[in-house]
C-alpha positions, -999 to +999 in steps of 0.1 A: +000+000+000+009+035+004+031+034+033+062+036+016+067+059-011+043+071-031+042+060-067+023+065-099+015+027-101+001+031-064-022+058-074-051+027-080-048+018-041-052+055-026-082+060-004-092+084+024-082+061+052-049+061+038-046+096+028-050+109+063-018+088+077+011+098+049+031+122+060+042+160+051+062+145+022+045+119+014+018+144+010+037+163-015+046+134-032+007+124-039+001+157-051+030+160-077+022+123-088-020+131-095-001+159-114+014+137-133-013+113-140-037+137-147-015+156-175-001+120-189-042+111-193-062+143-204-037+143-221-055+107-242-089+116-232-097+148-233-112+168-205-113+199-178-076+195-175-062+232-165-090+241-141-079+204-120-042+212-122-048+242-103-074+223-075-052+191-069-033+205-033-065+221-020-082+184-031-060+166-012-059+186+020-099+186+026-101+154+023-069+148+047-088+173+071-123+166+068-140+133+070-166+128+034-192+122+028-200+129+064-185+159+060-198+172+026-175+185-004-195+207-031-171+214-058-191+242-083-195+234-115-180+201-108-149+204-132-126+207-105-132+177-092-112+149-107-084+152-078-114+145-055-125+116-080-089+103-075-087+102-036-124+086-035-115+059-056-122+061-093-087+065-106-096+033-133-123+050-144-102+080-162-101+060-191-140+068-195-141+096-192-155+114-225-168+081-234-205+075-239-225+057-209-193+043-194-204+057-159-178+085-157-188+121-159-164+155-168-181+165-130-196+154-101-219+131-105-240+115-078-239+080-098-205+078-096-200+076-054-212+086-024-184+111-019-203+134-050-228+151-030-246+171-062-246+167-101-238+202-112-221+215-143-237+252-143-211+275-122-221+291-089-245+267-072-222+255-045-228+283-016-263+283-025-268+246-022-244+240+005-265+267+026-294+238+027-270+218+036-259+227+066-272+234+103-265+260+126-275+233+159-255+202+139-217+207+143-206+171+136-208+173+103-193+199+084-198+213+047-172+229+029-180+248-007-156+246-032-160+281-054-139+293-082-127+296-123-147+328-121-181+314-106-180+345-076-190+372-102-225+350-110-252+368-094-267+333-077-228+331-057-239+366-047-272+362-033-264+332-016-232+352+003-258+376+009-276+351+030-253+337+048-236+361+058-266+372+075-274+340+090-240+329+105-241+295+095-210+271+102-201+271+068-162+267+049-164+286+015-130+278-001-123+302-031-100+292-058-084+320-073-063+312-105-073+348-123-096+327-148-128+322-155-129+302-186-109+335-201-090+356-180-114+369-150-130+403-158-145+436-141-142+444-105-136+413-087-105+409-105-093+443-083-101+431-052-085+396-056-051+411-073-024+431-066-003+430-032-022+433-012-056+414-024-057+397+007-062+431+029-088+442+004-105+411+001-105+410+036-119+441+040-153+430+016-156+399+028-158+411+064-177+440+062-206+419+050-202+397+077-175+367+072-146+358+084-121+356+062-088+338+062-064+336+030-033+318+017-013+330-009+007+298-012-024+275-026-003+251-038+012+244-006-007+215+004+009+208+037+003+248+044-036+242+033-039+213+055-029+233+089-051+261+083-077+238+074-074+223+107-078+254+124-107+264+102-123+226+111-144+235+139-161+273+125-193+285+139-199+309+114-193+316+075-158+314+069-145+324+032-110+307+027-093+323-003-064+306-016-039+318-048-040+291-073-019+289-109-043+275-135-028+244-157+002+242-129+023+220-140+015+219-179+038+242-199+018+244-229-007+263-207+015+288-201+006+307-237-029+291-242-055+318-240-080+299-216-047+282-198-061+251-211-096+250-194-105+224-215-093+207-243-097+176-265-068+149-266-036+170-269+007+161-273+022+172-242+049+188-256+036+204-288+004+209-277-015+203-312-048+197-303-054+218-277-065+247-297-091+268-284-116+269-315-124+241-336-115+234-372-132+238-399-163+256-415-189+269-389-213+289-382-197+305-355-167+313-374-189+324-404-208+346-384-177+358-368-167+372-397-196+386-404-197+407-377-159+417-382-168+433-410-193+453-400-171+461-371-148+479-394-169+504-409-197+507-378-183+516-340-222+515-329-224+482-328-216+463-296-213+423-292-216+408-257-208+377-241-209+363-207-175+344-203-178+321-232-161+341-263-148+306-276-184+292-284-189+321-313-156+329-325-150+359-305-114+357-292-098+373-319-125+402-321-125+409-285-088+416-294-092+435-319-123+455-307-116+459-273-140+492-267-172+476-283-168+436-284-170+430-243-168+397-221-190+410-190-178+375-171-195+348-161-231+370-156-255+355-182-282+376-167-264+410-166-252+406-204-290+406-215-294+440-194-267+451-205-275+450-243-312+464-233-293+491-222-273+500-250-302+492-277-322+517-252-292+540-264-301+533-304-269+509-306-272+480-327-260+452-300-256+412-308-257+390-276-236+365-278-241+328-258-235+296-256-270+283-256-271+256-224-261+292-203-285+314-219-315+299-202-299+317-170-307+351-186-345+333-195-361+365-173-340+389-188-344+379-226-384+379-216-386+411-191-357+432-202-355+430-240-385+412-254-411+431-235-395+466-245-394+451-282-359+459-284-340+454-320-311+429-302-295+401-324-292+374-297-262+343-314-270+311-294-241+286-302-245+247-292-281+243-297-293+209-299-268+177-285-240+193-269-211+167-264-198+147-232-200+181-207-232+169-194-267+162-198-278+196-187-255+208-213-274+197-240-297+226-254-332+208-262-353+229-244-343+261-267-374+261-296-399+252-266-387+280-238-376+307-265-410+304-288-433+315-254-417+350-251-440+372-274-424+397-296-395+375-303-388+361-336-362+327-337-343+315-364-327+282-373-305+285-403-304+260-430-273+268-444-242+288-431-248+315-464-285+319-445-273+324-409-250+354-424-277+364-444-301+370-410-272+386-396-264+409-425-298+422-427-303+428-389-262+446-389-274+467-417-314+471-412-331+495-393-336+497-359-371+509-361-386+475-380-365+452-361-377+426-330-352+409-305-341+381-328-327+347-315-304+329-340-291+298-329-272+275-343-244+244-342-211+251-327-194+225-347-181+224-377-202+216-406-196+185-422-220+186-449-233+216-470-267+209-487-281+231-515-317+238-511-338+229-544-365+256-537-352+286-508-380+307-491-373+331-462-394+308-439-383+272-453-364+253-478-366+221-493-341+199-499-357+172-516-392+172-536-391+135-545-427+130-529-459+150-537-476+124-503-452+120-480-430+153-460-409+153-436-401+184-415-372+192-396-346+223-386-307+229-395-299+207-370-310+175-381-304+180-418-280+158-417-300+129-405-328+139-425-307+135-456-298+100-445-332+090-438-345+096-475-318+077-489-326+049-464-362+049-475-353+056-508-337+021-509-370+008-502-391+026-527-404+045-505-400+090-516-402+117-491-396+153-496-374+174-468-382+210-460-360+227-435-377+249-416-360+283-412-381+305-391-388+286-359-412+315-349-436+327-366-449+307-382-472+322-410-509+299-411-509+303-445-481+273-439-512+252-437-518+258-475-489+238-479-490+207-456-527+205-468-514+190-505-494+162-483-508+128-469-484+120-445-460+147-425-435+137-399-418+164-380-384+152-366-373+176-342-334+174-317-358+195-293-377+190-267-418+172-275-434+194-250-435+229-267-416+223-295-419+230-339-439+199-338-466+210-315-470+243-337-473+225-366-500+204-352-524+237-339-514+246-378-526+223-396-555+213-375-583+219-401-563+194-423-570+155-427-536+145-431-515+125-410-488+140-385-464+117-365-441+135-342-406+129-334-384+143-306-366+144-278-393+129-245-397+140-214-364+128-200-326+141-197-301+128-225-266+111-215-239+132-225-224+120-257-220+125-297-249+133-320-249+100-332-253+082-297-272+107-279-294+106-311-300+069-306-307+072-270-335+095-276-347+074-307-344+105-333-313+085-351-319+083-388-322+042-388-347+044-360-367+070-380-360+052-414-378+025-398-405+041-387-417+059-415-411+029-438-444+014-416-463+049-417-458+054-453-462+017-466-503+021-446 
């Protein structure tokens, strides 16, 4: 076992119980070894690898102080976590990780073991949640809230410091300061956790609200964590523990990587290929990008926003080159939605920028701030549909349902990339006085295919006309798939025609003149059932005696994975459908 030194082929047998009796070295040793094994695997796999080279020491030193999961560990957003994953033995199971159902998650994941006490992978939950948590009359067991990577600036952190501060409860609130967010941490925050003296100024806030406050500069110190920890073990009240943290420690390709390699996919140690930022390729976020370069050029009225993820539209460069009107406001989804009310309240044109599984944070915002005052703002929303291995509340499936309830919004789903510049052209160049809040959203990967349309409206296009009976409906997203499903049926003798539908909402009735000439339609849908395209075009097309089947995702939460998997999970997959529709048609 452990008891002698501390090796990389011992890392399988580590537990808690024999964490707590190694040694000051043998300590140090642990931690430089995880280091190790964590770079020498992301490395293969892919994963949160920066934000967990700068969290391994403080890992190691709560769980060498405190006793989980009696005691309970809330990491936010759960990417910091795979140190903790390590010590609560799951080491074996790093090989899974990015892999589809193999029971391993990017975060915590309450599947996984007892130790992970919440499934989170939206930022700023943890002082909220771990206020629940614990009890002002229970001393025994402690809780301990793991905070950082930018999550402080979210306006739910806030609140929830707001409480309980007020309330005095025995909690540990340990804040992880490496600089970052998922970019370099921005506005005010950033002054009062830098500098030499950000401990005396942090002090200062945290305590005049009404916490105490104890700091560490040396964060990766992890026999220095575990002393103060001890001390800190037995609070009665709120106690914020800020410790100075180096993001990707221990990775030198980090060092000149724009998000110190937050996240990457599999990457060479040395060279670092593959750990570029953006994806290759064609895209629609790259397209669009463009697009908006452009404009910026000749136009200093217009103003793009984006809360903290400028990766997921293409916006790093721009932000550098635009510095005065292309802004990350941080990791404050809600604030970046009043913020371009503001300046459109001004008469600038403003595009928000998001990626789409964080935009439903500013869902108030989009409905109270911008679409009630009718505002002219271009809102991007990257990701939409199946959103890869983060999580399964990354996935973006609830977007046509949530979005097409706000009145005085319009939503479009581009069929092509030359259509989503074409909506984004006319709204960079139209006038503000015609214009409605308009929601484009989109793919964030990069487009492997590039159908031309055989007949292009505004509101649709159709991609195949083979069939006068039988049409199937679908958006951008699932092109792809739709494409495969005629040829599959096609093999069969069996014709369908493919419209893409463009403008999500509205929805002219006079659509019903169309779907009246067909027998059977099918709407296939990588959205939600419940409030989705489908549903509209039912109430449409009610006075018509066709048939309408419905496909889409059901009331139920997708595993993380690939479009193909997560498509066969939720039974959209083009064989599935193929299948189907070869009974519906052949009646």
């Amino acid at each position: 076992m452990l008891m002698g030194e501390v090796t990389l082929d011992k890392l399988d047998k580590i537990n808690i119980k024999i964490l707590k009796r190694l040694t000051d070295d043998k300590l140090r040793l642990l931690c430089k070894n995880i280091r190790t094994f964590l770079i020498n695997n992301i490395s293969k796999t892919g994963g949160h690898i920066g934000a967990n080279l700068g969290t391994i020491e403080i890992s190691v030193a709560l769980h060498k102080v405190f006793n989980s999961p009696r005691d309970k560990i809330i990491f936010d957003t759960g990417h910091q976590a795979y140190t903790h994953k390590i010590l609560t033995g799951r080491i074996k199971k790093f090989k899974f990780l990015n892999k589809y159902k193999k029971g391993f998650s990017r975060f915590t994941d309450r599947n996984e073991s007892k130790h992970d006490i919440i499934d989170v992978s939206h930022a700023a939950t943890s002082i909220s949640i771990s206020s629940g948590l614990v009890s002002k009359k229970n001393f025994k067991n402690k809780v301990i809230a793991i905070i950082g990577d930018g999550s402080l600036v979210e306006g739910m952190a806030f609140e929830a410091l707001n409480y309980v501060a007020d309330k005095k409860l025995p909690l540990l609130i340990v804040l992880v300061d490496n600089g970052f967010a998922i970019d370099k941490n921005v506005g005010g925050i950033k002054y009062m956790t830098s500098g030499n003296n950000w401990s005396s100024k942090s002090r200062n806030f945290f305590e005049s609200i009404g916490l105490n406050y104890v700091s560490e500069k040396k964060g990766h110190d992890v026999v220095k964590l575990c002393k103060k920890l001890q001390k800190l073990k037995n609070i009665k009240k709120t106690t914020v523990f800020h410790i100075k943290t180096v993001k990707g420690l221990g990775l030198d390709i980090s060092k000149n990587h724009p998000y110190k390699m937050h996240f990457s996919m599999p990457f060479d140690i040395i060279s670092g290929k593959g750990a570029a930022p953006t994806l290759p390729g064609k895209s629609y976020a790259s397209e669009l990008a463009g697009q908006i370069e452009k404009y910026l050029r000749k136009n200093k009225d217009l103003f793009i926003i984006t809360p903290a993820t400028p990766y997921s539209n293409n916006l790093q460069e721009l932000i550098r080159k635009f510095p005065k009107n292309v802004l990350d406001v941080g990791m404050a989804e809600q604030h970046a939605a009043g913020m371009a009310a503001g300046l459109a309240l001004k008469k600038k044109k403003v595009v928000l920028c998001y990626q789409s599984t964080f935009m439903q944070r500013a869902f108030d915002q989009i409905f109270h701030d911008i679409a009630y005052m009718n505002l002219p703002i271009t809102i991007l929303a990257s990701r939409s549909g199946f959103a890869g291995y983060d999580s399964a509340t990354h996935h973006s499936l609830m977007d046509l349902s949530y979005l097409r309830a706000i009145p005085n919004t319009e939503i479009y789903y581009p069929s092509t990339i030359e259509d989503s510049c074409k909506v984004l052209n006319s709204r960079l160049h139209g006038s503000k006085k015609t214009l409605k809040p308009l929601i484009l959203l989109h793919q964030y990967e990069p487009v492997s295919y590039e159908y031309k349309p055989i007949i292009k409206k505004s509101n649709y296009d159709f991609f195949s006309l083979s069939s006068k009976k039988n049409l199937l409906i679908t958006t951008g997203n699932y092109l792809n798939r739709a494409m495969e499903i005629e040829n599959k049926l096609k093999k069969k003798d069996i014709l369908v025609s493919i419209m893409c539908l463009k403008y999500i909402k509205p929805i002219n009735s006079k659509f019903s003149e169309i779907l009246k000439n067909y027998k059977n339609i099918v709407v296939v849908e990588e959205n939600a059932l419940i409030g989705g395209i489908g549903s509209e075009i039912v109430r449409i097309n009610i006075k018509n005696k066709n048939n309408i089947n419905l496909f889409g995702i059901k009331d139920v939460f997708i595993n993380p994975g690939n479009s193909i998997e997560c498509s066969k999970e939720a039974q959209i997959d083009s064989k599935y459908i193929a299948n189907k529709l070869l009974k519906i048609f052949s009646d």
